[in-house]
C-alpha positions as CSV (number, residue, x, y, z in Angstrom):
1,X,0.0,0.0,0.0
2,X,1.2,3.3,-1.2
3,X,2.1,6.0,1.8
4,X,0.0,8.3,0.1
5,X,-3.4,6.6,-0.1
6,X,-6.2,8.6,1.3
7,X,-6.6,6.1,4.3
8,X,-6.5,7.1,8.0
9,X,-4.1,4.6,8.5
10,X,-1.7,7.0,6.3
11,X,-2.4,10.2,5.7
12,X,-4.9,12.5,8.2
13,X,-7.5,14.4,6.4
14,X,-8.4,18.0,7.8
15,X,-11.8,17.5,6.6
16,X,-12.7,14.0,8.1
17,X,-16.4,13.4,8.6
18,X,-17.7,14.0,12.0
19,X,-17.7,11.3,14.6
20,X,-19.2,11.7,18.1
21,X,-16.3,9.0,19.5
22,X,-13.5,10.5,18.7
23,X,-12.2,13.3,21.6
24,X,-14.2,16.8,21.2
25,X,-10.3,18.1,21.3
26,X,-10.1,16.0,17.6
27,X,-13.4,17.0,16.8
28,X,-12.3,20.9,17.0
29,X,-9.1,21.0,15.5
30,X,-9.0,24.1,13.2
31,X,-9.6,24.1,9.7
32,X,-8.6,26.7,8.1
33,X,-6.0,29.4,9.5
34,X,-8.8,31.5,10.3
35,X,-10.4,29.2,13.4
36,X,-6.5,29.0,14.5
37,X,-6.2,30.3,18.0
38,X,-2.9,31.6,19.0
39,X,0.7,32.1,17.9
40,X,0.0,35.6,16.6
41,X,4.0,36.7,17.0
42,X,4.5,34.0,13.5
43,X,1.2,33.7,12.2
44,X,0.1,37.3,12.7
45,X,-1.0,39.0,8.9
46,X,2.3,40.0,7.6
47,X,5.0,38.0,9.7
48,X,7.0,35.3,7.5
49,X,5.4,32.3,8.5
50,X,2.0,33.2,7.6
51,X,3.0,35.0,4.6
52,X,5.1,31.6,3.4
53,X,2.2,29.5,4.3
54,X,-0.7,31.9,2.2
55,X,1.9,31.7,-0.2
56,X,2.0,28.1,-0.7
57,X,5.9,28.0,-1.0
58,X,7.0,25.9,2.0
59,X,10.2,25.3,3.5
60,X,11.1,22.9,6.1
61,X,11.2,23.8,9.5
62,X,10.5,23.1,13.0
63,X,7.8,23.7,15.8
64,X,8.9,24.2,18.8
65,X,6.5,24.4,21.8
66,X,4.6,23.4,24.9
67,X,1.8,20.3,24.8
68,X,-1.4,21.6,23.2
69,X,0.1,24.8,21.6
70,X,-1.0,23.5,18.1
71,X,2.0,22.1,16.6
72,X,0.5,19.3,14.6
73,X,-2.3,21.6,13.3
74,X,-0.8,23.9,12.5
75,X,1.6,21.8,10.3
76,X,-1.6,20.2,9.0
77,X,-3.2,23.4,8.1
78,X,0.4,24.7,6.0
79,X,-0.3,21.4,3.8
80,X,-3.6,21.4,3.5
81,X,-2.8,25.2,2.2
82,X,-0.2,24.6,-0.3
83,X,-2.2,21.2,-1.4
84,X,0.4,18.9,-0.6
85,X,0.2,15.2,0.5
86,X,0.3,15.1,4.1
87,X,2.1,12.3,6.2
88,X,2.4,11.9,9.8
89,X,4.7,10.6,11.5
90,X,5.8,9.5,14.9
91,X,9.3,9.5,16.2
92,X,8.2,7.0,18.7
93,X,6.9,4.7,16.6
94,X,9.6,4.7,13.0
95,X,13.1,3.8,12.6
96,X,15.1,4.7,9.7
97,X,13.3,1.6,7.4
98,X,10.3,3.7,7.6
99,X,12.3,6.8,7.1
100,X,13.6,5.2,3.8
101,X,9.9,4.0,2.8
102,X,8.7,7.3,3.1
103,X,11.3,9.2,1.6
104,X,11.5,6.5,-1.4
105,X,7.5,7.1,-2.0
106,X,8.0,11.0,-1.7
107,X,10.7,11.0,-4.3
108,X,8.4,9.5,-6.6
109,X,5.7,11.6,-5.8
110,X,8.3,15.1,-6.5
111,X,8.7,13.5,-10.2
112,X,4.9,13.1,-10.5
113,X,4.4,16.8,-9.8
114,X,3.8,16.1,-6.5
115,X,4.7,17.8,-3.1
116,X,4.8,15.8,0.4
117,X,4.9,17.4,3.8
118,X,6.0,15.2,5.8
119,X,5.5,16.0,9.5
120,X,7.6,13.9,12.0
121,X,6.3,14.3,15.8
122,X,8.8,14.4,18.7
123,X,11.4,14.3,16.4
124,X,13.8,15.0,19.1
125,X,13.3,11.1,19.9
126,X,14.9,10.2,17.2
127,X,18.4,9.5,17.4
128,X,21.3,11.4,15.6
129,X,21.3,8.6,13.1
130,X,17.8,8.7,12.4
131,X,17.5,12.7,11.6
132,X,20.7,12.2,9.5
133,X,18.7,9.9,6.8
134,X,16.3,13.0,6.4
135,X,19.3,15.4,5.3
136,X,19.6,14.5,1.3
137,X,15.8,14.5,1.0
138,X,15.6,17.2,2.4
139,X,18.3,19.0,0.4
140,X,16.7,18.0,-2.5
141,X,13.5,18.9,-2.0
142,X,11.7,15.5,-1.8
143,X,9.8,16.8,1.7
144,X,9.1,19.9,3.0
145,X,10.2,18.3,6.7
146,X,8.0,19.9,9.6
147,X,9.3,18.8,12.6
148,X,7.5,19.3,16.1
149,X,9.2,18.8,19.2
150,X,8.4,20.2,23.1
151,X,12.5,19.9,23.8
152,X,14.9,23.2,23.0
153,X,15.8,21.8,19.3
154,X,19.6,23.8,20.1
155,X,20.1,20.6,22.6
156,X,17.8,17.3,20.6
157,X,18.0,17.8,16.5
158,X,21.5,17.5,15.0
159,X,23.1,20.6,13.9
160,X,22.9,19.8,10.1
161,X,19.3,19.6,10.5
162,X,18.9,22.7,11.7
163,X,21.3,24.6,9.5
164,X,18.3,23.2,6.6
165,X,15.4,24.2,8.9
166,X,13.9,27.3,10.5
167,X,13.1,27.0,14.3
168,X,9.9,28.7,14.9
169,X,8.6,28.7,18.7
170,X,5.1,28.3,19.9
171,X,4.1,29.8,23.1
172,X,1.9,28.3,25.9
173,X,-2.3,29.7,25.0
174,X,-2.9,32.3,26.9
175,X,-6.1,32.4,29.3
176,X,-8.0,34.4,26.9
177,X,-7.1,32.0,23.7
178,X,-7.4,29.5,25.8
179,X,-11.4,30.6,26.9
180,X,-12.1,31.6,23.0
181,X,-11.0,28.1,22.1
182,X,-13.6,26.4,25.0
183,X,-16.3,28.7,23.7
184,X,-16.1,28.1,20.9
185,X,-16.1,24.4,21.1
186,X,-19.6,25.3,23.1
187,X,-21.2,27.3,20.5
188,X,-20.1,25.0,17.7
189,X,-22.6,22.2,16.5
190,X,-21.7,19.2,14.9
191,X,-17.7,19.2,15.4
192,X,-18.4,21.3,19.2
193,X,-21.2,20.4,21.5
194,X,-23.2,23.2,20.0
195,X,-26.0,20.4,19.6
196,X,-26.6,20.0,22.9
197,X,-26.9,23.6,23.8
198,X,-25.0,23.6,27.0
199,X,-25.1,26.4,29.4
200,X,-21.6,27.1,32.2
201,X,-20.7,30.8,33.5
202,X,-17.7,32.6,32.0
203,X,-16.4,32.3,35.6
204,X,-15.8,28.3,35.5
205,X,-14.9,28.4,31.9
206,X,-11.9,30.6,32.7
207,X,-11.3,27.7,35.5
208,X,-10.8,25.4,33.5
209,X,-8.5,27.4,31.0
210,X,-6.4,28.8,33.7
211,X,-6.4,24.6,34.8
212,X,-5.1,23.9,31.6
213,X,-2.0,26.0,31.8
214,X,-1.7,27.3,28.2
215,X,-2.9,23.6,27.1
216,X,-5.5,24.0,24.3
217,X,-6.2,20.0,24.2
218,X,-5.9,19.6,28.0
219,X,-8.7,22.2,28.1
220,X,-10.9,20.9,25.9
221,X,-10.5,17.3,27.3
222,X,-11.7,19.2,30.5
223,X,-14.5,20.4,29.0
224,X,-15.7,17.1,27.9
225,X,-15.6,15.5,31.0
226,X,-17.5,18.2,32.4
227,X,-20.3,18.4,29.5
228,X,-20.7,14.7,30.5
229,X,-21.7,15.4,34.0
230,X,-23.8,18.8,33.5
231,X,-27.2,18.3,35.0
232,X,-30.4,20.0,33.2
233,X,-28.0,21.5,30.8
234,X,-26.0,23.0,32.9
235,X,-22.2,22.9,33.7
236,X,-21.6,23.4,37.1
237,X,-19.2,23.6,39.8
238,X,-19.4,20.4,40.7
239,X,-18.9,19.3,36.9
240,X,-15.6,21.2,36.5
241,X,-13.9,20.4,39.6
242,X,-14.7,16.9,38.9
243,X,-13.5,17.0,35.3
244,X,-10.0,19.3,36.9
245,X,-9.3,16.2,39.5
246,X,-6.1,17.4,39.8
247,X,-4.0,20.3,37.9
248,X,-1.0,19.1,36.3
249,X,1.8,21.3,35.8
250,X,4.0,21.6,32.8
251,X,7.3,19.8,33.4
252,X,9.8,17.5,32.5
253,X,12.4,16.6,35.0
254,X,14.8,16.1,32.4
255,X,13.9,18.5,29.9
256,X,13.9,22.5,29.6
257,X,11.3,23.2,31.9
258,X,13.5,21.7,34.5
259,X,16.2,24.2,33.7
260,X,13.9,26.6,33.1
261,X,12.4,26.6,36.5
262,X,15.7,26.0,38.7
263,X,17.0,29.1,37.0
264,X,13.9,31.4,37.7
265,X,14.6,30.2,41.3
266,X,18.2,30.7,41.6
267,X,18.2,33.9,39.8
268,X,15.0,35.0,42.4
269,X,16.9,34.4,45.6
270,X,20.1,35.7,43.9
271,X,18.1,38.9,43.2
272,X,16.6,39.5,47.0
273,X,13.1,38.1,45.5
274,X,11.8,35.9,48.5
275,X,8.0,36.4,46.7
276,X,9.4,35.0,43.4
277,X,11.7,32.4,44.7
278,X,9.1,30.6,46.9
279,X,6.6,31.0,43.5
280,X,9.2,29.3,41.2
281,X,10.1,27.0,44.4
282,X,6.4,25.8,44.6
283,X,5.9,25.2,40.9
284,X,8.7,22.5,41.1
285,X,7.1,21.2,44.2
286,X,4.0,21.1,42.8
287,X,5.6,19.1,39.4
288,X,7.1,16.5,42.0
289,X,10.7,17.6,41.7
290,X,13.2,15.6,43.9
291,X,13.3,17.1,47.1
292,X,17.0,16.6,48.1
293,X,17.6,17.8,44.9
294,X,16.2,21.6,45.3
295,X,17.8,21.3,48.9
296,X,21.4,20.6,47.1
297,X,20.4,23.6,44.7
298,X,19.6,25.7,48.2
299,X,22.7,25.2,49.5
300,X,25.1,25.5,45.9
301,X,22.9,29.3,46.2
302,X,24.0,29.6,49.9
303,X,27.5,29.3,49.2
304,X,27.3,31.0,45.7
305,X,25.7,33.9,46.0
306,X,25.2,34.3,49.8
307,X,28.6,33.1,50.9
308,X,30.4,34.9,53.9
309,X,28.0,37.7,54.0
310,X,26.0,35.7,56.0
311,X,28.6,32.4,57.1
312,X,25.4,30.8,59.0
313,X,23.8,30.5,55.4
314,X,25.2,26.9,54.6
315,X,24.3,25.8,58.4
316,X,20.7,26.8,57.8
317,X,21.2,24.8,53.8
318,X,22.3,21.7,55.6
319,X,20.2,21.9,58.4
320,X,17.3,22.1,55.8
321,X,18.7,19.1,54.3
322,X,18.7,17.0,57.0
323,X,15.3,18.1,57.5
324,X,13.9,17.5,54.3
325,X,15.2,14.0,54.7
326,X,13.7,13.0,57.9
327,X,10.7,14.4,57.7
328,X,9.9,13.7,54.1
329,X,6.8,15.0,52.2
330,X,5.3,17.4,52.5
331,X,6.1,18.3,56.1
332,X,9.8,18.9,54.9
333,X,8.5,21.0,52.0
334,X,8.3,23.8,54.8
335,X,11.8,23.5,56.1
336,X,12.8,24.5,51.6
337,X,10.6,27.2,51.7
338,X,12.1,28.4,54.7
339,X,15.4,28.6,53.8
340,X,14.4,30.1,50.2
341,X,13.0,33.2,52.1
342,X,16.1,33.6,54.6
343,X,18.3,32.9,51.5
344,X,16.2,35.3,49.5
345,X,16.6,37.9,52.5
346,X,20.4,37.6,53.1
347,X,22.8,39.7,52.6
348,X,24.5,38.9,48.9
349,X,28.2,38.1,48.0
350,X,29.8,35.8,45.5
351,X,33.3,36.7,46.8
352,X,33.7,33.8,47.7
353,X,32.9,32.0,43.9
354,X,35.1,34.8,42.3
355,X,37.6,34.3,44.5
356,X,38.1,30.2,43.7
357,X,37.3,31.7,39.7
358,X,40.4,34.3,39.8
359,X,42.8,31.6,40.9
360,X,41.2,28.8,38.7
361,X,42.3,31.8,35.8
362,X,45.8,32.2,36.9
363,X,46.2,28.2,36.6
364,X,45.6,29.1,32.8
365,X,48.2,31.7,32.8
366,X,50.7,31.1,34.7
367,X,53.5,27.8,35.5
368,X,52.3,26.1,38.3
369,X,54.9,27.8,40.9
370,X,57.0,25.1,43.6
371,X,56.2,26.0,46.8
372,X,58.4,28.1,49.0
373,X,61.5,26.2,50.8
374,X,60.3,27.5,54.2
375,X,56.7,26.5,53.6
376,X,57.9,22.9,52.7
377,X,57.5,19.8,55.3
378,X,60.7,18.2,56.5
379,X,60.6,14.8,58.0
380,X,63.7,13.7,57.4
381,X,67.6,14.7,57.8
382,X,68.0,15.2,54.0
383,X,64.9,17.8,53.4
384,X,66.2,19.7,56.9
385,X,70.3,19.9,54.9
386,X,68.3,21.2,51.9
387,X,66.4,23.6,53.6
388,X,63.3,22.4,53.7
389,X,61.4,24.6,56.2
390,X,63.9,27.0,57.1
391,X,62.6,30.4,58.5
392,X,59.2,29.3,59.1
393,X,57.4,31.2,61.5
394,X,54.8,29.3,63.8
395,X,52.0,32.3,63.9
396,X,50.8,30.6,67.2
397,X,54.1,31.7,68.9
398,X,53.7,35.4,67.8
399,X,51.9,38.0,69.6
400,X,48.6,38.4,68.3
401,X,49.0,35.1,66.0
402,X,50.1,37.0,62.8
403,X,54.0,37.0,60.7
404,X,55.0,38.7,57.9
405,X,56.0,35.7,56.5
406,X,54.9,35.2,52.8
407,X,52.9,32.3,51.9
408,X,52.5,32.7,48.3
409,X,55.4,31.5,45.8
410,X,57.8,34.9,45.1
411,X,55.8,35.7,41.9
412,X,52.6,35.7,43.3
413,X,53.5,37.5,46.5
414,X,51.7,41.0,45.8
415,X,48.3,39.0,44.3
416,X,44.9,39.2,45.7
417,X,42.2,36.4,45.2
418,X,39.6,37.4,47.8
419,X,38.1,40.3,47.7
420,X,35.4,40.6,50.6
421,X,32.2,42.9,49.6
422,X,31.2,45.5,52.0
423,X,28.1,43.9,52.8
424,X,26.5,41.5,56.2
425,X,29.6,39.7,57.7
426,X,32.1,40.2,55.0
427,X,32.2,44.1,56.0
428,X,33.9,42.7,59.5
429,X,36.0,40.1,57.0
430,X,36.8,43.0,54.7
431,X,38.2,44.9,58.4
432,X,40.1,42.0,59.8
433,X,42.2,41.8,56.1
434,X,42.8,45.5,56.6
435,X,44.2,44.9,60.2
436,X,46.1,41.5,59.5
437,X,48.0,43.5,56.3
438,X,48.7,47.1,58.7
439,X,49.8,44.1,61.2
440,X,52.3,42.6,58.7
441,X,53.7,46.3,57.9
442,X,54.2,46.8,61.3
443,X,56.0,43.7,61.9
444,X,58.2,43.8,58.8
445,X,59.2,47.6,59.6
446,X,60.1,46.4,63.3
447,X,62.3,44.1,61.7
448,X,63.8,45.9,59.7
């Protein structure tokens, strides 16, 4: 059987006839650019994509977005546009002997005056050697290659790829788009549940698109389940929260969103943001993100960015860590947001981090410098005759515990790694340095 037969087994039809079993978020995909809710910073009138699309002439590219931002119809409606043969595909479910069939079929079909879109879902599943067998077709032309994918495309599709591609990002629905979209799918007979004349307050329709967090399919799933239960015609409260269950919140432990969130955090507390720290600290809770993990993260910030400004920092990181472990969840969930606020509230300094930093660069720069004889450990009779710790001074047996004895090897002696801020405890630290170098002035002028 041909990949381009009209069969649902291989190619999806925009204009399928309706049918009350398939999901209502099926049911309502757009058909035409028109009903297409959303993505107005590419599809706006004028900006490239729509333009290419109204045009007809395609190029490959890729969709990058969030679940239920409209990847896959929108690639469906830029075929159905330019009246090209439309295949789906799923990177979960091909390996490159599919790749080949599909590719041999669409070769064909470019010599018959034909053009194939061929739209490959979460193509950042397939492995390096699996987007490299779509290079040469598409060079050629064979398949405009669509590619949609919820993962940064930078870190999952191989650079070649992209260098033939155009990344264009989708952003999460907004409420609004998100409540057009339900309404719509209300008001709409046939496709919608127009037919049944159901009646729900603008107040728990905006419920359940705030519940779907930017999720257009999510949302109308919700909807569904809620029609199902409305009593006398009516979608109620009841109906909805029984439908929502429970919010689920976008994320992938091992994905962007991960990063994405652990960074809003971090930069939060870094910035003296305690409300926006324990907001992006709750959204990973929420998600189910490993505990001990944000608690390691806690106290990489308290020695980071707090450091000696406030030394009793990494005491309260480990003490939450401990904390987090013995009690577990969610009591322990407390003892993280506790130490995001006082870590959020403390005075700042990354001293500490710039100061490992500045001598990590000199190790780039410089020979790595033997240390000085009198520094040097001398067990034995040999080291002693070779002057192996000669002229050390024991600090202990000087007044005030402090010598003006160099530590650093003779080229480094005038260098200055640490350099305390003015800020919570480092202003005392910043003091004391001031007073140990007058101290080793003093000393060396008495000497002298």
């Amino acid at each position: 059987m041909s990949l381009f037969d009209t069969s649902p087994l291989t190619t999806m039809s925009v204009n399928q006839p309706e049918d009350a079993d398939r999901p209502l978020a099926d049911r309502m995909r757009p058909q035409t650019l028109d009903e297409y809710v959303g993505q107005e910073h590419i599809l706006a009138p004028g900006k490239p994509l729509r333009t290419q699309i109204e045009s007809g002439h395609l190029t490959s590219l890729i969709l990058w977005g969030p679940p239920g931002s409209g990847k896959t119809t929108l690639a469906s409606l830029m075929a159905q546009t330019s009246r090209a043969d439309f295949i789906p595909f799923s990177a979960v479910l091909s390996g490159i002997k599919e790749i080949k069939a599909v590719m041999a079929d669409a070769e064909k079909a470019r010599r018959m005056g034909r053009r194939t879109v061929l739209f490959v879902d979460e193509i950042h599943r397939f492995n390096k050697a699996q987007q490299d067998a779509f290079l040469p077709y598409v060079e050629r032309g064979d398949v405009v290659l669509i590619g949609a994918t919820t993962e940064n495309p930078s870190f999952e599709v191989i650079s070649a790829l992209l260098s033939r591609t155009v990344v264009y990002p989708l952003q999460a629905l907004s409420t609004a788009e998100i409540f057009t979209v339900l309404r719509r799918a209300l008001e709409t007979p046939g496709r919608g549940l127009g037919h049944l004349r159901l009646r729900i307050s603008d107040q728990l329709l905006e419920e359940i698109a705030i519940a779907s967090d930017g999720d257009a399919r999510s949302a109308l799933n919700i909807l569904e389940l809620a029609s199902q239960a409305a009593q006398d015609g009516i979608i109620g409260q009841e109906a909805v929260a029984d439908a929502l269950q429970r919010k689920v919140l976008l994320y992938d432990k091992a994905g962007e969103e991960h990063y994405n969130l652990i960074s809003a955090l971090h930069k939060s507390v870094r910035s003296s943001d305690p409300d926006a720290a324990i907001y992006w600290l709750a959204r990973m809770l929420k998600a189910g993100e490993d505990r001990l993990y944000l608690a390691r993260r806690l106290t990489r910030i308290a020695i980071e960015d707090v450091g000696l400004a406030d030394p009793k920092a990494v005491e309260q990181a480990i003490a939450c860590m401990q904390t987090v472990h013995f009690l577990g969840i969610p009591e322990g969930d407390l003892a993280l947001v506790q130490l995001t606020i006082y870590l959020a509230l403390a005075p700042k300094s990354d001293a500490v981090y710039q100061a490992f930093n500045n001598v990590n660069s000199l190790f780039e720069t410089s020979p790595a410098f033997s240390v000085p004889l009198h520094l040097r450990n001398a067990p034995t009779d040999l080291m002693k005759q070779m002057d192996y710790g000669k002229g050390y001074q024991h600090a202990h047996l000087k007044e005030n515990a402090v010598t003006d004895m160099p530590c650093l090897p003779d080229a480094l002696v005038e260098s200055s790694f640490y350099k305390p801020t003015n800020r919570g405890f480092e202003q005392k630290l910043q003091e004391r340095m001031q007073w140990l170098k007058n101290m080793r002035k003093k000393i060396a002028s008495t000497a002298d």
